[in-house]
C-alpha positions as CSV (number, residue, x, y, z in Angstrom):
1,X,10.5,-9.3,-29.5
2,X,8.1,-7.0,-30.9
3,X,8.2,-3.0,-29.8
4,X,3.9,-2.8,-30.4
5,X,2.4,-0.8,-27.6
6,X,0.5,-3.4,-25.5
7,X,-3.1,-3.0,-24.6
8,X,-2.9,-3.7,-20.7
9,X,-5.7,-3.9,-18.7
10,X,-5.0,-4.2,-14.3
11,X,-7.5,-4.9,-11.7
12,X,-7.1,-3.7,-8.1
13,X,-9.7,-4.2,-5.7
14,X,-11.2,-0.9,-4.4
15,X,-11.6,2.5,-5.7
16,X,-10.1,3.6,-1.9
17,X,-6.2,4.9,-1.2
18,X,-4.8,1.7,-0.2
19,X,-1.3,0.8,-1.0
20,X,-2.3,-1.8,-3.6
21,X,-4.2,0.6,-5.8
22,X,-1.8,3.5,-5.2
23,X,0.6,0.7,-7.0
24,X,-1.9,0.3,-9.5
25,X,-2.5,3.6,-10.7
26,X,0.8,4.8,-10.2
27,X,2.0,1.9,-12.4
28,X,-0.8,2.4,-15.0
29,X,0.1,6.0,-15.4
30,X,4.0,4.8,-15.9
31,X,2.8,2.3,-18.5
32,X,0.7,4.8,-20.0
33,X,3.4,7.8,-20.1
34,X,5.3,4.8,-21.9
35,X,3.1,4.9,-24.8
36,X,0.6,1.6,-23.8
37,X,-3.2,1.7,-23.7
38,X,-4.1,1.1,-20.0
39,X,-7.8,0.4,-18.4
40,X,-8.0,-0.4,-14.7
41,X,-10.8,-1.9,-13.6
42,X,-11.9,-1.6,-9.6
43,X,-14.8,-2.5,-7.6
44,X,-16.8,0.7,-6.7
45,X,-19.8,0.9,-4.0
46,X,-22.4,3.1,-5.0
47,X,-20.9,4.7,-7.6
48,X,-17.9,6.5,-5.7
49,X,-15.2,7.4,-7.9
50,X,-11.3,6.7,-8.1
51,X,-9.7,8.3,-5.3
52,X,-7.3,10.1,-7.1
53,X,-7.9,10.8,-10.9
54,X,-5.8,9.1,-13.7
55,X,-4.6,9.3,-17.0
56,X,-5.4,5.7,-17.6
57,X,-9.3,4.6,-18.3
58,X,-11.6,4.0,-15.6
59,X,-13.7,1.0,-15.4
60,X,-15.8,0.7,-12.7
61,X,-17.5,-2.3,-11.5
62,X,-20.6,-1.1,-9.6
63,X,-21.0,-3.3,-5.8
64,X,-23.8,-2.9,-3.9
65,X,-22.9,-1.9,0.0
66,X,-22.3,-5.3,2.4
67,X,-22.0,-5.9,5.9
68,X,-19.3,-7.3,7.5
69,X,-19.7,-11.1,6.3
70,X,-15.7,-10.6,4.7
71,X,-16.0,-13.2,2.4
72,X,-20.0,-12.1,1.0
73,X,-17.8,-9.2,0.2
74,X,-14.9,-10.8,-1.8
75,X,-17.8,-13.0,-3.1
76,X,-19.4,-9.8,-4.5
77,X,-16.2,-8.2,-5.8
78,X,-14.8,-10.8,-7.8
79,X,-18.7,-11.7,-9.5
80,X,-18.5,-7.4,-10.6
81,X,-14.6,-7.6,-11.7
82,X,-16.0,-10.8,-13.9
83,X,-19.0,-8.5,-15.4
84,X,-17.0,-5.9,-15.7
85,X,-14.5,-7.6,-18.3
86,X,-17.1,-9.6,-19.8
87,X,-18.9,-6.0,-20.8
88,X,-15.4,-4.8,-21.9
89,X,-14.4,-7.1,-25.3
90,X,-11.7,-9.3,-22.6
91,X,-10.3,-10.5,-26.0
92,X,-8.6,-7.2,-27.2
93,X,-6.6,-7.0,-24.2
94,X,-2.8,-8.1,-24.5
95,X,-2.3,-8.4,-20.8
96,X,-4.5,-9.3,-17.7
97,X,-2.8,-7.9,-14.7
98,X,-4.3,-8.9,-11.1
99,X,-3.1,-6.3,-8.5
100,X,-4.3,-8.2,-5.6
101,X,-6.2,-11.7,-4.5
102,X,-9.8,-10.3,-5.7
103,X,-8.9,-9.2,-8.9
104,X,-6.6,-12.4,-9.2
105,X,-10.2,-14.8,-8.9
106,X,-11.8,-12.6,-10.7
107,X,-9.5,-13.9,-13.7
108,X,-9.0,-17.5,-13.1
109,X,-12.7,-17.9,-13.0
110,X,-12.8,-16.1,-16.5
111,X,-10.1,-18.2,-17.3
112,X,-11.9,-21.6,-16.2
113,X,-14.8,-20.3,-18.3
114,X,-12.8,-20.3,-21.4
115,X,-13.6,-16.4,-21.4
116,X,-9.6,-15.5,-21.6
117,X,-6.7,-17.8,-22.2
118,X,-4.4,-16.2,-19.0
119,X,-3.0,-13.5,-16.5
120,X,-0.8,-12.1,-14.6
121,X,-0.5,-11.6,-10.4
122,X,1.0,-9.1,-8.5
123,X,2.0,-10.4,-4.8
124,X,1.9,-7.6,-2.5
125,X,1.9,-9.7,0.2
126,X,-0.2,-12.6,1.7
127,X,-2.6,-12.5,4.7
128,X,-3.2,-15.1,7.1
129,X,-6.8,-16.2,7.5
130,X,-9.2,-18.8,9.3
131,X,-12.3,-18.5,6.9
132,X,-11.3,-21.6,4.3
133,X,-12.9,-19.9,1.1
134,X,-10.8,-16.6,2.4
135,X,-7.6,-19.0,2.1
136,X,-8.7,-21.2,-1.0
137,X,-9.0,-17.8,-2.8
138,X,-5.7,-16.4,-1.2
139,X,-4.1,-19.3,-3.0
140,X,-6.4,-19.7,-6.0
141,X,-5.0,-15.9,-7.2
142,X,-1.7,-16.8,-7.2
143,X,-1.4,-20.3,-8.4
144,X,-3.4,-20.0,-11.1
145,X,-1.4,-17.4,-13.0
146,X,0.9,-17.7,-15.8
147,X,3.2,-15.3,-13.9
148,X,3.9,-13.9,-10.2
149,X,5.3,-11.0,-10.0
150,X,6.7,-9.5,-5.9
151,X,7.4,-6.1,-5.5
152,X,10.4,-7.3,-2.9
153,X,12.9,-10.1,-3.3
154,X,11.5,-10.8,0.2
155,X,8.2,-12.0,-1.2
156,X,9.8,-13.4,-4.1
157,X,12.4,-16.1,-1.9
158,X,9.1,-16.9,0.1
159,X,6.7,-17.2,-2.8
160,X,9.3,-19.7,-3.6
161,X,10.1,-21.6,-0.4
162,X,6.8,-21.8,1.4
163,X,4.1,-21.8,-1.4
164,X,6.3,-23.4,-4.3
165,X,5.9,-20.5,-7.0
166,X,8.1,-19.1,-9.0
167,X,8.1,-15.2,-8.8
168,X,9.8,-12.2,-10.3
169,X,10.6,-9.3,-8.3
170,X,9.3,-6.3,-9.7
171,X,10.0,-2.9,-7.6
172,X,7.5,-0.2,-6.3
173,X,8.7,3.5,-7.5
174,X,7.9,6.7,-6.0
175,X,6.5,9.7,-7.4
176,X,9.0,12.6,-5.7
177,X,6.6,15.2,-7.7
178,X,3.5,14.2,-5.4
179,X,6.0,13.9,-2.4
180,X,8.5,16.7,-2.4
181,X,10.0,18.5,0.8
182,X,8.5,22.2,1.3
183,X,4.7,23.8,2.2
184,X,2.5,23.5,-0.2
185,X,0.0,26.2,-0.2
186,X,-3.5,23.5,0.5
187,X,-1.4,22.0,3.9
188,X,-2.6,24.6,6.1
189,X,-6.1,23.8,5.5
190,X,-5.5,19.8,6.0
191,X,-3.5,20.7,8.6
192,X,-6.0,23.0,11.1
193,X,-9.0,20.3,9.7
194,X,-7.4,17.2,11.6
195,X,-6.3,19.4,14.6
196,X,-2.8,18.5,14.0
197,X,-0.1,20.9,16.2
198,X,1.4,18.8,18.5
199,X,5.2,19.2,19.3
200,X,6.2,17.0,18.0
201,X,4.4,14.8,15.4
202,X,4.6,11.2,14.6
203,X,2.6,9.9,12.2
204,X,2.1,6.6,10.9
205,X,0.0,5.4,7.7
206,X,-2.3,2.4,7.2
207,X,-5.2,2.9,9.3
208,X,-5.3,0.2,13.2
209,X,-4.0,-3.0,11.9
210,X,-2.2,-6.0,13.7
211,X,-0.3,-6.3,11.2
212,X,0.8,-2.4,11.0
213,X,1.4,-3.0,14.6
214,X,-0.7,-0.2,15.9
215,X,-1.0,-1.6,19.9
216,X,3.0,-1.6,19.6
217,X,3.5,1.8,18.6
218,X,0.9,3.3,20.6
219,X,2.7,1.9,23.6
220,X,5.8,3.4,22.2
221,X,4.4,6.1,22.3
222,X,3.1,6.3,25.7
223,X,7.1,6.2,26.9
224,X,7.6,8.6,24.2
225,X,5.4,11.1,25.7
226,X,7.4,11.3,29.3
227,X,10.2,13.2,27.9
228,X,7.4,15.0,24.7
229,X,4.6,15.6,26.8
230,X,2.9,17.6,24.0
231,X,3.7,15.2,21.4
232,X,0.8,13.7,19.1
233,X,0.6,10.4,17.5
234,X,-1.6,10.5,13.7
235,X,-3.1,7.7,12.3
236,X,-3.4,8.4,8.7
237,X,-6.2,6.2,6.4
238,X,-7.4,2.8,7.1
239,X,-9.8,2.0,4.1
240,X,-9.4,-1.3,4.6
241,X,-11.9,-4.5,3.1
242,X,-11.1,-6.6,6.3
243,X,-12.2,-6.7,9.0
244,X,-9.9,-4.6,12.0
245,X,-12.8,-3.7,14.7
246,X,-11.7,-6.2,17.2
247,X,-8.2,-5.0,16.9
248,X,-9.6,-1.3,16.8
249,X,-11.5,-1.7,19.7
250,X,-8.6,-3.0,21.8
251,X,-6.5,0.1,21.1
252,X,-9.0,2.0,22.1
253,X,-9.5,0.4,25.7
254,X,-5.7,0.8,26.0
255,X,-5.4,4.5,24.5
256,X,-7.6,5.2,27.4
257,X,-5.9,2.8,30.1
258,X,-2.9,5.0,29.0
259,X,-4.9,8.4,29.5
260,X,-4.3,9.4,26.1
261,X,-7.5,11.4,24.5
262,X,-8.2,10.4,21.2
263,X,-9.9,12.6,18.8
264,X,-9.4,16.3,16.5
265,X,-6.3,18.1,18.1
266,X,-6.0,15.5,21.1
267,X,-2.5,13.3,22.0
268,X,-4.2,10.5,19.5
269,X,-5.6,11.7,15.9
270,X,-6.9,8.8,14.1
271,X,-7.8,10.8,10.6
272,X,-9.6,7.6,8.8
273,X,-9.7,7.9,5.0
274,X,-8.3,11.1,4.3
275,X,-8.4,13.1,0.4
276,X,-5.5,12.5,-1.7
277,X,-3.8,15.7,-0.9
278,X,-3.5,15.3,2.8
279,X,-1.3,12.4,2.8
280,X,1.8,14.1,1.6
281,X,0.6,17.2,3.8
282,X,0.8,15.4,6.9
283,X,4.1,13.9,6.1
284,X,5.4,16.9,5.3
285,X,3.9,18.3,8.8
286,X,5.5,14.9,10.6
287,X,8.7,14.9,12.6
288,X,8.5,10.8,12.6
289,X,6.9,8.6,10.2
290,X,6.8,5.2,12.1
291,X,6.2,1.9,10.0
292,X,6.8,-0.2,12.6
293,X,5.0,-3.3,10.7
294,X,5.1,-7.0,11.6
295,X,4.8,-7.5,7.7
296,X,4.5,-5.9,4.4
297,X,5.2,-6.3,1.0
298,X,7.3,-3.3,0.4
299,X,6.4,-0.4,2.9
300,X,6.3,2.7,0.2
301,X,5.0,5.0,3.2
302,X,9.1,4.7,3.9
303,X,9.9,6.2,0.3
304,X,7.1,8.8,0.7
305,X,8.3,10.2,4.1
306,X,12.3,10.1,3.2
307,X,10.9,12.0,-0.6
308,X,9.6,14.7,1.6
309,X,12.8,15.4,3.8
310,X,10.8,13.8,7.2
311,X,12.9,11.1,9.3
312,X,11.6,7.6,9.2
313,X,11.7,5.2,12.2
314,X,10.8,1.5,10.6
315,X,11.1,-2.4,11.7
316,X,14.6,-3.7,11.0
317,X,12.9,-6.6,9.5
318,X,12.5,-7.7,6.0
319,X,11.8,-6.6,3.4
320,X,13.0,-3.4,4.8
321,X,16.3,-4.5,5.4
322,X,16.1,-5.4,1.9
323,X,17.0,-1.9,0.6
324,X,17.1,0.4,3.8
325,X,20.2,0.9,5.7
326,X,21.1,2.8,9.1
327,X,22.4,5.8,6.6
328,X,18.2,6.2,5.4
329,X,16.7,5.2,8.4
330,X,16.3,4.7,12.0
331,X,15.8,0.8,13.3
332,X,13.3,-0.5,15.6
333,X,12.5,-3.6,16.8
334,X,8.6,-4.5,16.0
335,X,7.9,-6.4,18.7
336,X,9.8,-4.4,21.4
337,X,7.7,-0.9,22.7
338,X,11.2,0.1,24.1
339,X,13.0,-0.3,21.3
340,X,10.2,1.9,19.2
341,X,10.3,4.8,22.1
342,X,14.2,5.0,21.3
343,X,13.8,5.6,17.9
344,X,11.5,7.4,17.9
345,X,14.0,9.4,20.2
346,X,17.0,9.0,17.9
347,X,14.7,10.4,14.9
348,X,14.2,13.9,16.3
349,X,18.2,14.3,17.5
350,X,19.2,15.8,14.1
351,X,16.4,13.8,11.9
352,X,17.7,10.7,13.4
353,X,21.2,11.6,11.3
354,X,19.5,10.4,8.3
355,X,21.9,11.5,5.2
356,X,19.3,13.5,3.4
357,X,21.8,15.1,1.4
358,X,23.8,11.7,-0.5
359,X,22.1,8.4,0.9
360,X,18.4,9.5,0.8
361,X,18.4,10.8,-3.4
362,X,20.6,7.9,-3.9
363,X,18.0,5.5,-2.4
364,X,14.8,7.6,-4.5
365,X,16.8,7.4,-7.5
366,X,16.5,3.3,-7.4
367,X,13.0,3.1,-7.5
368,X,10.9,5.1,-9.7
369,X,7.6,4.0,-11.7
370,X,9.3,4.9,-15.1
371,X,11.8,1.8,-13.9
372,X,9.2,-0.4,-12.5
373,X,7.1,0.1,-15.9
374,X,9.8,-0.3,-18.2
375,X,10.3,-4.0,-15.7
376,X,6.5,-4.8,-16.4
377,X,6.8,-4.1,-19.6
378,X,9.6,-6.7,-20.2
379,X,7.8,-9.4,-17.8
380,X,4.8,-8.5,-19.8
381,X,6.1,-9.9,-23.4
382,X,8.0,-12.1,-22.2
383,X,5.4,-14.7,-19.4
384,X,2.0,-12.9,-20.5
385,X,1.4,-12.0,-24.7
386,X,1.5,-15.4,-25.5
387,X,-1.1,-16.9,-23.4
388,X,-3.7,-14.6,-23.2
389,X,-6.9,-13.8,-25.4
C-alpha cells in the first residue's frame, strides 16, 4: 500500500452550518493537516461564501435562488456540483467523496457519463420522503458507490439490513479547540444580540424539525417552566434545504396555545442561522443542551456541549446509546414530554451528575478528526484509488 499523499476531493451540499458540512470541513482540514491535497466542492447561492473558512480549497458551484419546489432545488444542485467538477480536471483527483445524497448524484451521473470511473458515499443518515425523484435520488447516492461509509455502527447494521449495502463505520471527531469550557471574550456580544438571559437556559441545535423533535421538547418545556418560571428555551440554526414550514408553523400555534412569547429575550428564542462563533457561545452560556431527536446519524451537538463542560439531556435511542452512557449523559425518552421535563430536571441538580472530570475526557478522547482522517484515509486506498479516474 503506497504512503503517496492522495489528492481528495469531497462534495457537501451547501455552503451553510449544517451538520453534514461541519463533517466535511472538519474532516477535510484533518485530511489536510495529514499532509493530502483537499478541494471541497459545495453549492453556493449568489455567491455566498463558506460559512466558516478552511485550510482546504474552495470550490464553489454558483446556484441561482429557488423557491420551494424541493426537488427543482436538488435538480439545480446536483447539475452545478456536475459543472463544477467538469471545470476542475475530475481526472487528477484520487478520491471522489460524496458527503451527502446531492453531492452523491452529482457523481454517479458523472460516472454514467464516463466522466470519472467511481466514488465514495458518506451516510449521515437517510430521510423519508413522498416525492419519488426525492427517493430514487436518496437511493441512487448510495447504491451507486464503490464504498459506503456511516459515521455510526447504527447506520452501518441498517444500511445493511433494510437497504442491502455493505457499509463501514467511520466516526465523527470533535474539535475541543473550537469547543472548550470557559468565556471567550466575543460571547458577550452573541450573548446580549439574541437576548439570551434566562435562568436557566436550554438550548437545543438544528433549527424546528420533526425529526429533531422540536413540538416534543417544546412541550417539555412547558412542564419545565412550572418549577423555572424564568427559564428560556433557544433554538440554535435551521439552515436547512427541506422544506420545515408546515412543521414550523405548528410550533408556533402551540408556543402560543402554551402562552410562551417567542422572539429576542422572550421564553422561546429561535436564533435561525447564526455566525460560526455563536454556536459554541451559546453552549457555553446553556445549562441544558437537549437532542432529544427521533433520528440522527451521530448527534455531534452531544460531543460539542459535553467539550464545553454544559450537561446534555439526549434520546436513549440509537445511535446514542451506541457510545453514550448514564455516566456522560442524562436519558430521555423522545417520544414522552414527561420524560424530557425530568431530564431536563435531573440536568441542572449537579449538571445532571455527569462525570466531567473521568467519563466525559474519556468519551472526547475516542473521537477526534485526526482519528476519523487517519480511518478515511485507510478506507480511501483500500475501496476508492483503484476505481476512480
Amino acid at each position: 500500500m503506497s504512503a503517496t499523499p492522495l489528492r481528495i476531493a469531497l462534495f457537501t451540499h451547501s455552503v451553510n452550518p449544517r451538520g453534514g458540512v461541519v463533517h466535511t470541513l472538519e474532516l477535510g482540514r484533518a485530511l489536510q493537516d495529514a499532509g493530502h491535497d483537499v478541494t471541497i466542492f459545495a453549492p453556493s447561492v449568489d455567491g455566498a461564501r463558506m460559512f466558516r473558512d478552511s485550510p482546504c480549497r474552495i470550490v464553489l458551484a454558483p446556484v441561482a435562488a429557488h423557491g420551494s419546489d424541493t426537488a427543482a432545488m436538488v435538480q439545480m444542485r446536483i447539475d452545478a456540483l456536475k459543472a463544477a467538477l467538469r471545470a476542475d480536471a475530475p481526472s487528477s483527483f484520487d478520491i471522489l467523496h460524496a458527503q451527502d445524497g446531492i453531492g452523491g448524484n452529482a457523481l454517479a451521473e458523472l460516472r454514467q457519463e464516463g466522466v470519472i470511473r467511481g466514488f465514495v458515499r458518506t451516510v449521515h443518515h437517510l430521510d423519508t420522503f413522498s416525492d419519488p425523484r426525492l427517493i430514487e435520488w436518496q437511493r441512487r447516492a448510495y447504491a451507486d458507490a464503490d464504498a459506503v461509509f456511516c459515521v455510526s455502527q447504527t447506520w452501518t447494521r441498517r444500511m445493511l439490513k433494510d437497504f442491502g449495502t455493505k457499509a463501514s463505520t467511520v466516526s465523527n471527531g470533535v474539535d475541543v479547540e473550537r469547543f472548550r469550557p470557559g468565556h471567550a471574550a466575543s460571547d458577550t456580544a452573541a450573548l446580549v444580540r439574541l437576548g439570551i438571559g434566562g435562568a436557566p437556559v436550554v438550548l437545543a441545535v438544528g433549527g424546528i424539525e420533526a425529526r429533531k423533535n422540536t413540538l416534543r421538547l417544546l412541550d417539555a418545556f412547558a412542564l419545565f417552566r412550572r418549577t423555572h418560571p424564568c427559564a428560556q428555551l433557544v433554538i440554535a440554526g435551521g439552515a436547512s434545504l427541506l422544506d420545515h414550514d408546515a412543521y414550523t408553523r405548528r410550533f408556533v400555534a402551540r408556543a402560543a396555545a402554551l402562552q410562551l412569547a417567542t422572539g429576542r429575550g422572550e421564553a422561546i428564542v429561535v436564533t435561525g442561522a447564526l455566525d460560526d462563533i455563536e454556536i459554541p457561545a451559546l453552549m457555553r452560556r446553556a445549562d441544558v443542551v437537549s437532542m432529544v431527536s427521533l433520528c440522527e446519524g451521530f448527534g455531534l451537538v452531544v460531543l460539542e456541549a459535553l467539550a464545553v463542560g454544559t450537561a446534555v439531556v439526549v434520546s436513549q435511542i440509537e445511535p446514542f446509546t451506541e457510545y453514550l452512557n448514564e455516566r456522560v449523559c442524562c436519558w430521555a425518552q423522545p417520544q414522552d414530554a414527561g420524560s424530557i421535563a425530568q431530564a431536563l430536571h435531573r440536568a441542572l441538580d449537579r449538571r445532571g451528575g455527569i462525570d466531567f472530570e473521568h467519563a466525559v475526557p474519556a468519551l472526547l478522547d475516542r473521537f477526534s478528526w485526526r482519528e476519523s482522517a487517519r480511518c478515511h484515509i485507510g478506507l480511501y486506498r483500500r475501496h476508492a484509488q483503484p476505481v476512480v479516474a
